[in-house]
PyMOL Python script that loads the backbone (N, CA, C, O; Angstrom):
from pymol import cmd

cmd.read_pdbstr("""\
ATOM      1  N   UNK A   1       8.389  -0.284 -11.119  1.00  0.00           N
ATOM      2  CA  UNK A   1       7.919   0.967 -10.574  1.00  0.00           C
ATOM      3  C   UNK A   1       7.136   0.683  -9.292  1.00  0.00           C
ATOM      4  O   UNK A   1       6.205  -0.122  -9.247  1.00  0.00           O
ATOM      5  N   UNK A   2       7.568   1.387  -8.268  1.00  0.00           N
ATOM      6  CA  UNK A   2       6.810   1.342  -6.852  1.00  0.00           C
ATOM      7  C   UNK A   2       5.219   1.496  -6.928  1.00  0.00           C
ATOM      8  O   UNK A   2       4.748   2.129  -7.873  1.00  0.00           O
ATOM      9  N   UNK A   3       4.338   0.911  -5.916  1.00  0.00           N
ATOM     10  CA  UNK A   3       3.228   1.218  -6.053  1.00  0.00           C
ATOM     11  C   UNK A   3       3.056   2.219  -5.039  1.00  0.00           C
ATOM     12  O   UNK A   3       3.791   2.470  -4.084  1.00  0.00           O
ATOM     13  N   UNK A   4       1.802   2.840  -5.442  1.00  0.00           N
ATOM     14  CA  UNK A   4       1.614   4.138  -4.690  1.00  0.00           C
ATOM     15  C   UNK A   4      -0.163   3.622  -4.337  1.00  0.00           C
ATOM     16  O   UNK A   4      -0.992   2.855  -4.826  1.00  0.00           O
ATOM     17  N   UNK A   5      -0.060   4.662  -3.102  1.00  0.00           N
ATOM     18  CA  UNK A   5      -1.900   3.867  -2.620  1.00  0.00           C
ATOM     19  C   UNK A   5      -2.270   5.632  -2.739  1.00  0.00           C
ATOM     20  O   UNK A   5      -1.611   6.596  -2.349  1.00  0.00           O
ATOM     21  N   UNK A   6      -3.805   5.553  -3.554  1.00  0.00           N
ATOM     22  CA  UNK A   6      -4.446   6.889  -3.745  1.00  0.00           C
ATOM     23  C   UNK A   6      -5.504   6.927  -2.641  1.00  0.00           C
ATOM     24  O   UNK A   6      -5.754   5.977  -1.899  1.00  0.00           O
ATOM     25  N   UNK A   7      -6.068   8.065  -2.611  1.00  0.00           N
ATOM     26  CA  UNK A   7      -7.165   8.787  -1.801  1.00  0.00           C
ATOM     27  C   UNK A   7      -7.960   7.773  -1.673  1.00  0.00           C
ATOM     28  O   UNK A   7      -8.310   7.626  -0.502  1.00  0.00           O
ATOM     29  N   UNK A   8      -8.461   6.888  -2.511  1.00  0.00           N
ATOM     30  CA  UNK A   8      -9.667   5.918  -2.264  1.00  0.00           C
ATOM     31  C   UNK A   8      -9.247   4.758  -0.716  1.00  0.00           C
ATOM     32  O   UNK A   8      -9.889   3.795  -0.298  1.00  0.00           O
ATOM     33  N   UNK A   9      -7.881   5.393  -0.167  1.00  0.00           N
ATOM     34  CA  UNK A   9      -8.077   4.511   0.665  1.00  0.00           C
ATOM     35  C   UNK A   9      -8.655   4.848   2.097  1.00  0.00           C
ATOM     36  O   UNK A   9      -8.764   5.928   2.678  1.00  0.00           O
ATOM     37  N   UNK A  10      -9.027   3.409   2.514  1.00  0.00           N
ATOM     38  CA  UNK A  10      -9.924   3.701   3.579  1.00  0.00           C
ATOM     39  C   UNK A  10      -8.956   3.585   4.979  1.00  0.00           C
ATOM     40  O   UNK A  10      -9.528   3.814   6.045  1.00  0.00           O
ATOM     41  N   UNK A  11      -7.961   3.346   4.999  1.00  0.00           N
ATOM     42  CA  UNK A  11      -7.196   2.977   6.148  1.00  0.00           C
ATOM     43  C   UNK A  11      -7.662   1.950   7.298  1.00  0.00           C
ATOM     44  O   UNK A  11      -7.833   1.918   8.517  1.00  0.00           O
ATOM     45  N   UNK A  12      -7.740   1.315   6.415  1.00  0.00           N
ATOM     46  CA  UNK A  12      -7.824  -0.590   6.911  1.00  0.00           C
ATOM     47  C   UNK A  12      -6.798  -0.955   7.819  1.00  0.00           C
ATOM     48  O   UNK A  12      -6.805  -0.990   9.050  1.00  0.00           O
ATOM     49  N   UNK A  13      -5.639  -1.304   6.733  1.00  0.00           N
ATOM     50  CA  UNK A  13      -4.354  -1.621   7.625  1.00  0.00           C
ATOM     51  C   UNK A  13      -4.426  -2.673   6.120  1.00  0.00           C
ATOM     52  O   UNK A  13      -3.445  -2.561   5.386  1.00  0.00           O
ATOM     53  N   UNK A  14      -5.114  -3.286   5.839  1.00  0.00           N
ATOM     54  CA  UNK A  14      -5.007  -4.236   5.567  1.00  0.00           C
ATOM     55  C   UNK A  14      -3.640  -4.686   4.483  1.00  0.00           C
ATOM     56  O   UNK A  14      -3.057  -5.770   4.519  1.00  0.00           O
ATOM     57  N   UNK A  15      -3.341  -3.559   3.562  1.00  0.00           N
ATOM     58  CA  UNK A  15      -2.217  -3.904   2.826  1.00  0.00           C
ATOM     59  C   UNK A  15      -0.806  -3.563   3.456  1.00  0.00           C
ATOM     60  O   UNK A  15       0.211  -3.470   2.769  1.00  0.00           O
ATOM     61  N   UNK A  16      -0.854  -3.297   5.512  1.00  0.00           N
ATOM     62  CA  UNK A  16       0.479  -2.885   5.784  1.00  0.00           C
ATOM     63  C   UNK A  16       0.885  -4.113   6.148  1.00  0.00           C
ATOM     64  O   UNK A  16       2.057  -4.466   6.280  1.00  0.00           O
ATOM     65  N   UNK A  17      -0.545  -5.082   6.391  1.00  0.00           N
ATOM     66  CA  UNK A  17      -0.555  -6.442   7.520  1.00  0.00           C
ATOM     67  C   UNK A  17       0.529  -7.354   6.199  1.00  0.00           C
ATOM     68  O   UNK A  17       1.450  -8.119   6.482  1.00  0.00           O
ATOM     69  N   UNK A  18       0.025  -6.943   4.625  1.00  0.00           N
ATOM     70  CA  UNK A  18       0.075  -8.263   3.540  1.00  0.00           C
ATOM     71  C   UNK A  18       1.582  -7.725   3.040  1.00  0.00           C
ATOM     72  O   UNK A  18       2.230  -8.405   2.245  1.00  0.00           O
ATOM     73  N   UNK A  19       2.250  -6.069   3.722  1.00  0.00           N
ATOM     74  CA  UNK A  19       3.350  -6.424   2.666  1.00  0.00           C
ATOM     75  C   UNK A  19       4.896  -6.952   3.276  1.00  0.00           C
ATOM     76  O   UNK A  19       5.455  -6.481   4.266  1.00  0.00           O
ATOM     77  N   UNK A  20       5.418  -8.073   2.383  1.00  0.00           N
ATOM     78  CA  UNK A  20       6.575  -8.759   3.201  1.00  0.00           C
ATOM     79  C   UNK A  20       7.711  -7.696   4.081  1.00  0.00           C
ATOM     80  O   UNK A  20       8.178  -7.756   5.218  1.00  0.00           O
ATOM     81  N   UNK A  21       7.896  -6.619   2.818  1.00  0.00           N
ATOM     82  CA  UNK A  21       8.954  -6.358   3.440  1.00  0.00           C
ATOM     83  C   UNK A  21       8.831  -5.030   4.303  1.00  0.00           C
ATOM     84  O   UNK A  21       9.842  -4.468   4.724  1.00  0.00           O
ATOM     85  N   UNK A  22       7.626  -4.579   4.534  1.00  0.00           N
ATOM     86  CA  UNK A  22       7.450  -3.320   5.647  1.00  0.00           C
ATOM     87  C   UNK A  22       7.466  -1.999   5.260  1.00  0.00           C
ATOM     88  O   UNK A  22       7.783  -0.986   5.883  1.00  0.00           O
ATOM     89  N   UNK A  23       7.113  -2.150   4.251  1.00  0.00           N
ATOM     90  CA  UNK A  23       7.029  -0.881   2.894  1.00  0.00           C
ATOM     91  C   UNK A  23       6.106   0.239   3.736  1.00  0.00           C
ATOM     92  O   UNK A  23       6.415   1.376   4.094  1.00  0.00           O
ATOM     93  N   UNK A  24       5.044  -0.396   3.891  1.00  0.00           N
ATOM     94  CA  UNK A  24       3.849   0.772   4.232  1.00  0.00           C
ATOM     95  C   UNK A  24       3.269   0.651   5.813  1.00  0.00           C
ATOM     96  O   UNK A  24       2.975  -0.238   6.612  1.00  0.00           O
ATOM     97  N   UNK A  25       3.294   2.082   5.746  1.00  0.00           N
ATOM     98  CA  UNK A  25       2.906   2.781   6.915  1.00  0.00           C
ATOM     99  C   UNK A  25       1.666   3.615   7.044  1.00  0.00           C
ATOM    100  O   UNK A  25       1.032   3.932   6.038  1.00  0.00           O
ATOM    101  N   UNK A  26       1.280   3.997   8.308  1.00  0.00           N
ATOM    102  CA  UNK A  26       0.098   4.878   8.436  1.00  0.00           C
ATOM    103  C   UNK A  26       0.481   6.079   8.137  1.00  0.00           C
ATOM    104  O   UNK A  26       1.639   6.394   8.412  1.00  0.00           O
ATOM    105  N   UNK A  27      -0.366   6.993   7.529  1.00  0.00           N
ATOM    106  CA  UNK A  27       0.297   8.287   6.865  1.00  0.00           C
ATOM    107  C   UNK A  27      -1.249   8.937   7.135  1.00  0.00           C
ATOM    108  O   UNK A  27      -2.248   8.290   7.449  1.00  0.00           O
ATOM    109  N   UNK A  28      -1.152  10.453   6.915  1.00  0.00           N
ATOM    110  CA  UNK A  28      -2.168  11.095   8.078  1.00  0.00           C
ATOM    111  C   UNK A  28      -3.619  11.216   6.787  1.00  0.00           C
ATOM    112  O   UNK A  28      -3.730  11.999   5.843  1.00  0.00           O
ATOM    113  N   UNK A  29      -4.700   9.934   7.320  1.00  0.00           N
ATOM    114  CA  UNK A  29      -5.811   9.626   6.740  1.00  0.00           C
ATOM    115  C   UNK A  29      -5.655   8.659   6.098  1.00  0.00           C
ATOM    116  O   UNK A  29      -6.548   7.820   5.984  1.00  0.00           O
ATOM    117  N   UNK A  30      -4.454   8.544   5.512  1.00  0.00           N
ATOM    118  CA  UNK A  30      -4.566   7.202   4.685  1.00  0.00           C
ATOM    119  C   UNK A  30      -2.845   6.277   4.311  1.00  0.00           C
ATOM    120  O   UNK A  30      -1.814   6.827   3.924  1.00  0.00           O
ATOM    121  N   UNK A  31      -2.988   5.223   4.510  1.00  0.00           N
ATOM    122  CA  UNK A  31      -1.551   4.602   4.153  1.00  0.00           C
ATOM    123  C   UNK A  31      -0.710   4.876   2.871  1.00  0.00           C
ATOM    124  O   UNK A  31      -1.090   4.868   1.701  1.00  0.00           O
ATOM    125  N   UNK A  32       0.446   5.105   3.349  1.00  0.00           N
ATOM    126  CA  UNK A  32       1.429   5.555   2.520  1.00  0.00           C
ATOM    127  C   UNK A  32       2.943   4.200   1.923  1.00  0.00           C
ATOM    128  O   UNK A  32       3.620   3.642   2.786  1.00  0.00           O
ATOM    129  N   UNK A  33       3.028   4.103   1.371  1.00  0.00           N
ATOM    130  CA  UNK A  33       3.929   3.171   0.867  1.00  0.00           C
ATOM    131  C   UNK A  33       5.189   4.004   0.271  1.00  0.00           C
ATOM    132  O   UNK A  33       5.137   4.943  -0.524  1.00  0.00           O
ATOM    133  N   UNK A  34       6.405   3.378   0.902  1.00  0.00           N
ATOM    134  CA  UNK A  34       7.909   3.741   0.817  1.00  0.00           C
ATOM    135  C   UNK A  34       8.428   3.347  -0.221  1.00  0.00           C
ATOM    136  O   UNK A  34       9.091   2.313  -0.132  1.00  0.00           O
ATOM    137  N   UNK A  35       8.314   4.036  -1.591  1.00  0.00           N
ATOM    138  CA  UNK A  35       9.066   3.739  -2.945  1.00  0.00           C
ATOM    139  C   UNK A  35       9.920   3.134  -2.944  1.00  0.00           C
ATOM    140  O   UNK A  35      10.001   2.230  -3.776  1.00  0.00           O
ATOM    141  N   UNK A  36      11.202   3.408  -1.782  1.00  0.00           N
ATOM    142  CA  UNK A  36      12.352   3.357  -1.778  1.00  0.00           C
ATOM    143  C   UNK A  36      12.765   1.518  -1.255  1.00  0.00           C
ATOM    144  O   UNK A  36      13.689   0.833  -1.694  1.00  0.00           O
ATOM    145  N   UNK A  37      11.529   1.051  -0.021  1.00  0.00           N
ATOM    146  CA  UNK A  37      11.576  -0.463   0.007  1.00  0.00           C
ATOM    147  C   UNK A  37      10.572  -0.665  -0.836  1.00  0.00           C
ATOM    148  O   UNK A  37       9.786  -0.640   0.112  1.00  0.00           O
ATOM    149  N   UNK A  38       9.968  -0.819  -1.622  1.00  0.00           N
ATOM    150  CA  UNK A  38       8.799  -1.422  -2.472  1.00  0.00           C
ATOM    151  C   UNK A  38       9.148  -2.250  -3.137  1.00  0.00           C
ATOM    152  O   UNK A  38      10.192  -1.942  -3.713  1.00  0.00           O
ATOM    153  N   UNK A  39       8.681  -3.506  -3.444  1.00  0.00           N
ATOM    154  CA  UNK A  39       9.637  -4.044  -4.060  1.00  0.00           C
ATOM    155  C   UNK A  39       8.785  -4.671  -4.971  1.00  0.00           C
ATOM    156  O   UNK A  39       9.172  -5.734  -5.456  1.00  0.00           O
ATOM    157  N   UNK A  40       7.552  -4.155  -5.343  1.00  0.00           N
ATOM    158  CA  UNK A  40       6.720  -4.143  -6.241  1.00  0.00           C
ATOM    159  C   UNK A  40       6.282  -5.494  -6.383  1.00  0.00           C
ATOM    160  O   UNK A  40       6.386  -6.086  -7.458  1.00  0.00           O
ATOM    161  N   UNK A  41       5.771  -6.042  -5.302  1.00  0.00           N
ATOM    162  CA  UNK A  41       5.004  -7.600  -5.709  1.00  0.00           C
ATOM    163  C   UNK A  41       3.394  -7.495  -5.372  1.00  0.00           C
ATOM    164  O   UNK A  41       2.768  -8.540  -5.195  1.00  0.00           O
ATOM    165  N   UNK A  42       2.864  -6.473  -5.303  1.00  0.00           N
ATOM    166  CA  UNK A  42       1.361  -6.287  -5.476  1.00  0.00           C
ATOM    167  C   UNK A  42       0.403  -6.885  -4.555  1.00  0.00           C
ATOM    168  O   UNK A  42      -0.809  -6.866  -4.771  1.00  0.00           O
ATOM    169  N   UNK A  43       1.089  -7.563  -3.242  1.00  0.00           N
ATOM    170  CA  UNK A  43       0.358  -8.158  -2.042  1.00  0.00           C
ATOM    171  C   UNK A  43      -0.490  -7.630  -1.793  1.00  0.00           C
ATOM    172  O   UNK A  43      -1.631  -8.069  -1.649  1.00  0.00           O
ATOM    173  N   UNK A  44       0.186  -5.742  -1.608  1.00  0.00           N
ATOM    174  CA  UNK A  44      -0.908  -5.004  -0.989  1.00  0.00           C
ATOM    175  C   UNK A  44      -2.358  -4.586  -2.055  1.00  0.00           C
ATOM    176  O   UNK A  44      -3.460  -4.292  -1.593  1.00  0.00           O
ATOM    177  N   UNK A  45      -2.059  -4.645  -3.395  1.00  0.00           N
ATOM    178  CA  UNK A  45      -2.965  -4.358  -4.190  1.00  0.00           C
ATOM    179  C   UNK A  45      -3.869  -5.692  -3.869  1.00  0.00           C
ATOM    180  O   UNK A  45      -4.925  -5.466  -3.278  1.00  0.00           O
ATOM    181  N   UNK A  46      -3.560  -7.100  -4.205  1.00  0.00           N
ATOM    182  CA  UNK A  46      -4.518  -8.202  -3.357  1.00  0.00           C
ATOM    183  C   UNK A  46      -5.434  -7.931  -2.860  1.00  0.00           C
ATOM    184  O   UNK A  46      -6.580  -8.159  -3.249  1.00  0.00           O
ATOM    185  N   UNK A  47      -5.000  -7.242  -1.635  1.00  0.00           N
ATOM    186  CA  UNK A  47      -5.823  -7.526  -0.690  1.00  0.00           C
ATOM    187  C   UNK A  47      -5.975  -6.195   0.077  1.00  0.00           C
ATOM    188  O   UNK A  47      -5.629  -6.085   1.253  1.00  0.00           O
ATOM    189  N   UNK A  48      -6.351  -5.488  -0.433  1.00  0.00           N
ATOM    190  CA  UNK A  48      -6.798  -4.069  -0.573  1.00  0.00           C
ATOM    191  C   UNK A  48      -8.372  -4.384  -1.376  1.00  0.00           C
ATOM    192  O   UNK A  48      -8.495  -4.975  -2.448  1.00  0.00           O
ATOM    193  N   UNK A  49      -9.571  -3.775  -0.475  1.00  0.00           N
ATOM    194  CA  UNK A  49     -10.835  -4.221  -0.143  1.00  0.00           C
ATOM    195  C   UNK A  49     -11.142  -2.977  -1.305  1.00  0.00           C
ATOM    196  O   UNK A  49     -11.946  -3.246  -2.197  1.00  0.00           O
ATOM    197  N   UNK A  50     -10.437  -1.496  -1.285  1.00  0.00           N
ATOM    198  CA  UNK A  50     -10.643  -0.749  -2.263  1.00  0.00           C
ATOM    199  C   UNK A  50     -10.148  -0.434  -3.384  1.00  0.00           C
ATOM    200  O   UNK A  50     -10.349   0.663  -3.905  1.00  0.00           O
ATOM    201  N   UNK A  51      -9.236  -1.615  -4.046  1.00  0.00           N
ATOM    202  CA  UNK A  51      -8.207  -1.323  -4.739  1.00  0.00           C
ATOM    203  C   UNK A  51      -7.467   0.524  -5.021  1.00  0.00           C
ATOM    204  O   UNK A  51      -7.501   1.242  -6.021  1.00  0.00           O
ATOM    205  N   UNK A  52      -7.084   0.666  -4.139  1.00  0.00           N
ATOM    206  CA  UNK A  52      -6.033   2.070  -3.398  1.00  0.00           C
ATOM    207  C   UNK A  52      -4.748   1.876  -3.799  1.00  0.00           C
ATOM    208  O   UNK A  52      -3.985   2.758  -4.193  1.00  0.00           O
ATOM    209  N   UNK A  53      -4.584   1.066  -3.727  1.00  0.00           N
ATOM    210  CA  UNK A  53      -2.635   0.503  -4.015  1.00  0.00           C
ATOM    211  C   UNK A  53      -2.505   0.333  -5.933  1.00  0.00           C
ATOM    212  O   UNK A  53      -3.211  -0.453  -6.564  1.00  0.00           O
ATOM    213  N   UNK A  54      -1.965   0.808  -6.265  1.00  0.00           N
ATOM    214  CA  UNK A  54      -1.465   0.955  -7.852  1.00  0.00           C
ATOM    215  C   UNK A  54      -0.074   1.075  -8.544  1.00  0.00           C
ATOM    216  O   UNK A  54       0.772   1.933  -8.291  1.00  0.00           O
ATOM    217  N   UNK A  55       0.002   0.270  -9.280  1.00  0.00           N
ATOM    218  CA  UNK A  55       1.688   0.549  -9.903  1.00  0.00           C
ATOM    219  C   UNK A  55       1.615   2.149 -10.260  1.00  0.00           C
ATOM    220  O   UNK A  55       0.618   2.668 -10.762  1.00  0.00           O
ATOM    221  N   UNK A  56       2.706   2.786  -9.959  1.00  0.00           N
ATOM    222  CA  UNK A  56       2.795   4.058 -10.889  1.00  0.00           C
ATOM    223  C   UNK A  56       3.225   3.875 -12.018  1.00  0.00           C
ATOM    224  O   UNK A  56       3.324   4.820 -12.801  1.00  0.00           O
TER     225      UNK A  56
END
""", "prot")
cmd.dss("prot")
cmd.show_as("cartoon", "prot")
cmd.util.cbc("prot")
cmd.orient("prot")
């Protein structure tokens, strides 16, 4: 299951810098991640300062 990033995020960048395959983007206030490339390896949850990024 794709991860999805909630409201707690702060729009760092930091989990668009960590994910391999280019999943996530800036989305208006806060980063948004593309279900459709996700390929669910949790980089961005890593290293995500607010843990924002979550399996659904």
């Amino acid at each position: 299951m794709a991860y999805k990033i909630s409201d707690e995020c702060i729009a760092c960048g930091a989990c668009a810098e960590q994910c391999p395959v280019g999943a996530i983007s800036e989305g208006d206030g806060k980063y948004e991640i593309n279900a459709d490339e996700c390929i669910e390896c949790g980089a961005c949850a890593d290293t995500c300062p607010v843990n924002a990024p979550a399996a659904e």
